[in-house]
Structures are given as structure tokens and as C-alpha cells.
C-alpha positions as CSV (number, residue, x, y, z in Angstrom):
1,X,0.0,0.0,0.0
2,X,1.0,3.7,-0.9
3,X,2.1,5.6,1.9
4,X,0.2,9.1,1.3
5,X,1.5,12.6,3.0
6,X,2.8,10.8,5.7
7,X,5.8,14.0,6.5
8,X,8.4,11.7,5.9
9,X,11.3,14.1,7.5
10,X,12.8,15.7,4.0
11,X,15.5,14.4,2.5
12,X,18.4,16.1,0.9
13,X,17.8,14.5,-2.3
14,X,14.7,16.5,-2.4
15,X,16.6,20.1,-2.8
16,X,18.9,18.6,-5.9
17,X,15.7,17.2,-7.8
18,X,14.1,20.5,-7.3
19,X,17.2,22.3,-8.3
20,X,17.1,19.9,-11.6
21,X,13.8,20.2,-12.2
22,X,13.9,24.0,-11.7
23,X,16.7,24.0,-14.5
24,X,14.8,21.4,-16.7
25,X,11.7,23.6,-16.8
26,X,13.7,26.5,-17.8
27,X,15.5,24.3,-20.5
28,X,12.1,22.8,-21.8
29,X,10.8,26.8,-21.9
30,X,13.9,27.9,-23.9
31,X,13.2,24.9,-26.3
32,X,9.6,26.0,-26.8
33,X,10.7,29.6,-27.3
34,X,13.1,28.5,-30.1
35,X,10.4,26.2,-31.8
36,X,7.9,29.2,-30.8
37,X,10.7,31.5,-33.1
38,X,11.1,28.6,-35.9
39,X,7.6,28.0,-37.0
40,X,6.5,31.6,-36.6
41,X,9.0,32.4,-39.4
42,X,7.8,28.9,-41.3
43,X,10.9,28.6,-43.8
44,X,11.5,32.4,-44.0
45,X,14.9,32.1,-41.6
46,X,18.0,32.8,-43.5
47,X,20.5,30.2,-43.5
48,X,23.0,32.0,-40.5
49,X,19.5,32.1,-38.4
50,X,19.0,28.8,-39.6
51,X,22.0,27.2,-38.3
52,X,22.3,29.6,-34.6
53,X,18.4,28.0,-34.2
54,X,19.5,24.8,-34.9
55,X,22.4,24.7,-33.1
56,X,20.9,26.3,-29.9
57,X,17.6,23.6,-29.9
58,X,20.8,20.7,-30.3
59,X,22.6,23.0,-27.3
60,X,19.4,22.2,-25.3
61,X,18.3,19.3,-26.1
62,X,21.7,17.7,-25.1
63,X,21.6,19.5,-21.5
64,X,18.1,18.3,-21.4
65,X,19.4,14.9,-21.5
66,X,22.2,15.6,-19.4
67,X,19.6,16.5,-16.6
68,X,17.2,14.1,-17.0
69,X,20.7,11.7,-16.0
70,X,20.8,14.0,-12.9
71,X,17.2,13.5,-11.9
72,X,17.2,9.7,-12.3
73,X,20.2,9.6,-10.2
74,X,18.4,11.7,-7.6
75,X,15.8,9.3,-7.7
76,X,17.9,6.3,-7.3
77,X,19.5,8.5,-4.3
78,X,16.2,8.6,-2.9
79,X,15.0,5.3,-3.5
80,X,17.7,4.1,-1.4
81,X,16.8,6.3,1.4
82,X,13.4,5.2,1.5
83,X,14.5,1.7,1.0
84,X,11.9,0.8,-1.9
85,X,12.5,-0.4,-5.5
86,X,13.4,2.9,-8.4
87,X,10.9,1.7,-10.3
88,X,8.0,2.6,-8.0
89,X,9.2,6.7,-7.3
90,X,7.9,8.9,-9.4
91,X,7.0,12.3,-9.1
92,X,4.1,12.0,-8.2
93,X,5.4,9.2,-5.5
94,X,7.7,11.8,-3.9
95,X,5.5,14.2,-3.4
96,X,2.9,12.3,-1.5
97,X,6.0,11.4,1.2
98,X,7.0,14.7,1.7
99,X,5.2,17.6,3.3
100,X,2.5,19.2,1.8
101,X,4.1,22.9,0.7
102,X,7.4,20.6,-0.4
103,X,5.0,18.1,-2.4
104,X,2.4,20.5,-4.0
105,X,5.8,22.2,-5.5
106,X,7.2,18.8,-7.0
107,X,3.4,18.2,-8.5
108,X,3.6,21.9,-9.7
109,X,6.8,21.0,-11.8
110,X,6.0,17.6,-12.5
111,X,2.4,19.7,-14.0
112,X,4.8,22.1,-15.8
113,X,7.1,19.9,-17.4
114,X,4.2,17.2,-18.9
115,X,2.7,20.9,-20.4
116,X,6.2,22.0,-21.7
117,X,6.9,18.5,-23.7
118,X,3.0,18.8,-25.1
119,X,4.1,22.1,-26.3
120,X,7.2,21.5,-27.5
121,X,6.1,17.8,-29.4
122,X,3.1,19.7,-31.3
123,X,5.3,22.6,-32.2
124,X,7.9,19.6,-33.1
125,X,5.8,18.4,-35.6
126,X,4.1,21.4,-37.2
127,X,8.1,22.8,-37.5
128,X,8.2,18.9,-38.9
129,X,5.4,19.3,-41.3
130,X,6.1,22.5,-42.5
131,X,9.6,21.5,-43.6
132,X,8.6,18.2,-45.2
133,X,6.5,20.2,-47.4
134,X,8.9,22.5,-48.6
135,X,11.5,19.8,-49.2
136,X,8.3,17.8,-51.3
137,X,8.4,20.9,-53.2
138,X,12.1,21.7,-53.7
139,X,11.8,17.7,-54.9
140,X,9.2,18.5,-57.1
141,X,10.9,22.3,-58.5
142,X,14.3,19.8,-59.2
143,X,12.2,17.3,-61.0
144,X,11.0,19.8,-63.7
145,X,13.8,21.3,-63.9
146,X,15.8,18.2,-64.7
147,X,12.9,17.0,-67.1
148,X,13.0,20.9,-68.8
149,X,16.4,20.4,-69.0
150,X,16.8,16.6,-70.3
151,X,14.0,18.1,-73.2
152,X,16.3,21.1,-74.1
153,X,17.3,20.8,-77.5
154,X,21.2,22.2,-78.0
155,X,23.6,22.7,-81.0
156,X,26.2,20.6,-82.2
157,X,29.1,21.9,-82.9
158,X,28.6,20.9,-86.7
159,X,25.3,23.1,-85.9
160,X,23.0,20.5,-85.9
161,X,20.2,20.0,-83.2
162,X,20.6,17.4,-80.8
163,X,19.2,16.3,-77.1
164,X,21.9,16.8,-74.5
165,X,22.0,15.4,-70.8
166,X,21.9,17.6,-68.4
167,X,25.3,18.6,-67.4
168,X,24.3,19.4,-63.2
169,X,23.1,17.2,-60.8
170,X,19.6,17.7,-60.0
171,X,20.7,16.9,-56.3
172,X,23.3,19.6,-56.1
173,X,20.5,22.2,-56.3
């Protein structure tokens, strides 16, 4: 049976997984800002704002996973203090064993990060679908293109009219 509210004196585990998921919250928010940023300016970015954007979702992402390695370890940390199997401490968990100003935070993050990764996965895909488009189109652009140009009739050099290759790769374009 679940022990519920039961003021469980605080452990220190509790002020690092706050600390992480203080900084994960912030990290997920950023992330949302830049996909905010990205499909706002659907394909308009240049290719230097292009790469910064790119670079600084990677930047995040990565620290992202870096904490998420922080907070598992905390939980581990305070699985073994409570002396009950990893598996079985979530969030959610914690907070009912702490007290209740300690506990309604951790639900409060736990609330805010679930909302931050439905944000950032819809924006994720729209930014997705948008660019899937245009690169169906860009496919579609280099497909006429190659056909225009396989259909272009050119000039010997005995001036006579003949069909030429094209002489560019339609996937250097």
C-alpha cells in the first residue's frame, strides 16, 4: 500500500531534484521559445539564423538529456533512502511522502514539465510538417527542372540539333 502525505522528515535528495527540475523547466521553456521562433518564421529564416536556431535547440536538447541523468540519479539516491524499488518513485510518488508545501511544488513542476513537452512535441511536428512540405516541393521544383532540362534541345558543334543530358546534378540544387 501507498504511503500518502505521511511528513516523511525531508530528504536532501529532495533540494537537488528541485534544483534539476527548476533548471529542466527552464531548458524545456527555452526549447519552446526556439520552436515558438522557428515556426513563426515557417521557412522564411535565413541560412545563418538557420543554423544559430538549430544549433541552440541541439545545445538544449543535449543538457536536457544531461539532466534528465541528474534526476534519475536523484531518484535512485532517494530510493535508497526510503529503502523501496526505483521503479516505483515517481514524481508524483515523492511528493505524497514529503510535506505538503514541499510536495504541491514537486506536482507543480512535475504539472509544468508534462505541459512544456505537449508544447514543445506539437510545435515539433508542425516545425516537422512545415519543412517536409517545402522539401516535397524543392523535390518537385528539381524534378522539372531536370525534365525541362533533359527536353532542351542544343547545337552541335557541326550546328546541328541534338538532345543533350543535363550537365548538373539535380541533387546539387
Amino acid at each position: 500500500m501507498r504511503e500518502t502525505n505521511v511528513n516523511h522528515p525531508i530528504p536532501p535528495q529532495i533540494a537537488q531534484l528541485k534544483a534539476i527540475l527548476e533548471e529542466e523547466i527552464a531548458l524545456h521553456a527555452g526549447l519552446r521559445e526556439d520552436l515558438t521562433a522557428e515556426a513563426a518564421k515557417d521557412g522564411s529564416l535565413d541560412s545563418s539564423e538557420f543554423l544559430a536556431l538549430q544549433q541552440r535547440k541541439y545545445t538544449r536538447a543535449h543538457q536536457i538529456g544531461g539532466l534528465e541523468e541528474k534526476r534519475m540519479e536523484a531518484v535512485r539516491a532517494l530510493a535508497a533512502h526510503w529503502q523501496m524499488p526505483e521503479a516505483k518513485l515517481s514524481l508524483q510518488e515523492i511528493s505524497h511522502r514529503v510535506d505538503g508545501a514541499t510536495g504541491a511544488e514537486l506536482l507543480m513542476y512535475r504539472d509544468s514539465l508534462l505541459a512544456l513537452i505537449e508544447e514543445i512535441r506539437h510545435l515539433a511536428k508542425e516545425t516537422g510538417g512545415n519543412a517536409a512540405a517545402r522539401l516535397k516541393a524543392i523535390d518537385a521544383t528539381l524534378a522539372v527542372i531536370g525534365e525541362a532540362a533533359r527536353l532542351h534541345p542544343t547545337y552541335s558543334q557541326g550546328g546541328k540539333v541534338r538532345q543533350r543530358p543535363p550537365t548538373f546534378k539535380q541533387t546539387s540544387a
